[in-house]
C-alpha positions in Angstrom: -1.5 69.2 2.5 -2.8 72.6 2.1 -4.9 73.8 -0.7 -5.9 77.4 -0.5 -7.5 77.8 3.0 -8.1 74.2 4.2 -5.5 71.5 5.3 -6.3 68.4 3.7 -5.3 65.1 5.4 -5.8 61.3 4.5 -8.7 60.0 5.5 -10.8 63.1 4.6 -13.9 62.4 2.8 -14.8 65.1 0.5 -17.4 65.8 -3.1 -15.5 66.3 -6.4 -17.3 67.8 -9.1 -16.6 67.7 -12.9 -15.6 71.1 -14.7 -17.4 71.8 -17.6 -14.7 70.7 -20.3 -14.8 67.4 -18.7 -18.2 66.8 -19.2 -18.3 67.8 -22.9 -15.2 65.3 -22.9 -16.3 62.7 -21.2 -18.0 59.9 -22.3 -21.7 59.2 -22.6 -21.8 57.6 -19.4 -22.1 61.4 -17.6 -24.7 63.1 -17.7 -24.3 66.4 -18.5 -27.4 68.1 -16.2 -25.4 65.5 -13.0 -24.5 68.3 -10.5 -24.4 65.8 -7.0 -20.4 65.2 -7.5 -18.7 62.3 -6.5 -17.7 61.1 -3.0 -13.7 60.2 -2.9 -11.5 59.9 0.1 -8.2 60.4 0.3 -5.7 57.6 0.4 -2.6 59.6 -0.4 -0.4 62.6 -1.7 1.8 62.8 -3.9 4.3 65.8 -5.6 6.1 65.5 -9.2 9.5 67.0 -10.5 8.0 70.5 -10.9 6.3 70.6 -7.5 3.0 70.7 -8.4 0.7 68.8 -5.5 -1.6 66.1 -6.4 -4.1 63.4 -4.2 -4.6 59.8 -4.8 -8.3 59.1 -3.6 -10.5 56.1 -3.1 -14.0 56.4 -4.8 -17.1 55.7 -2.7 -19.8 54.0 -4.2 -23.4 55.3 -2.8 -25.4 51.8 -1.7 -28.7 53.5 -2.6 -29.5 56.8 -3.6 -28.4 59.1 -0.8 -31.9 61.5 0.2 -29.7 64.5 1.6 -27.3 65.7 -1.1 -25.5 67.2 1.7 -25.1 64.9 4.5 -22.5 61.7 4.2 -23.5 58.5 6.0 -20.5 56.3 5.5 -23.2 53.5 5.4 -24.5 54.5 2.1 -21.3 53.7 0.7 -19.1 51.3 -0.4 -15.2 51.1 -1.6 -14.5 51.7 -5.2 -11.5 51.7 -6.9 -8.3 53.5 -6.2 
């Protein structure tokens, strides 16, 4: 899949970050001042009735708190949930 410049395939790791509304959203389990992202991998695409393109992505759980913002080792992580 193509988003903007960069072609997207399963497999590829990548950091998600939270938009701003989401936070204020969110419950209090997010902190607000929580810039890192999350770590998800992508398990598969998908593409609804009005074409609009969307990814279904594994989260990674960091093992221990990861010293290089970064850097991925998959090491650090672990599966989450789908």
């Amino acid at each position: 899949m193509v988003f903007g410049d960069v072609r997207y395939q399963i497999g590829d790791v990548m950091k998600i970050f939270l938009e701003e509304e989401e936070v204020r959203n969110a419950t209090k389990e997010i902190d607000p001042n929580d810039t890192l992202g999350r770590i998800v991998q992508i398990v598969g695409f998908h593409k609804d009735q009005f074409c609009e393109k969307y990814a279904s992505v594994r989260w990674l759980v960091m093992n221990d708190r990861v010293n290089d913002a970064d850097s991925f080792d998959p090491l650090m992580f672990k599966e989450g949930t789908q």
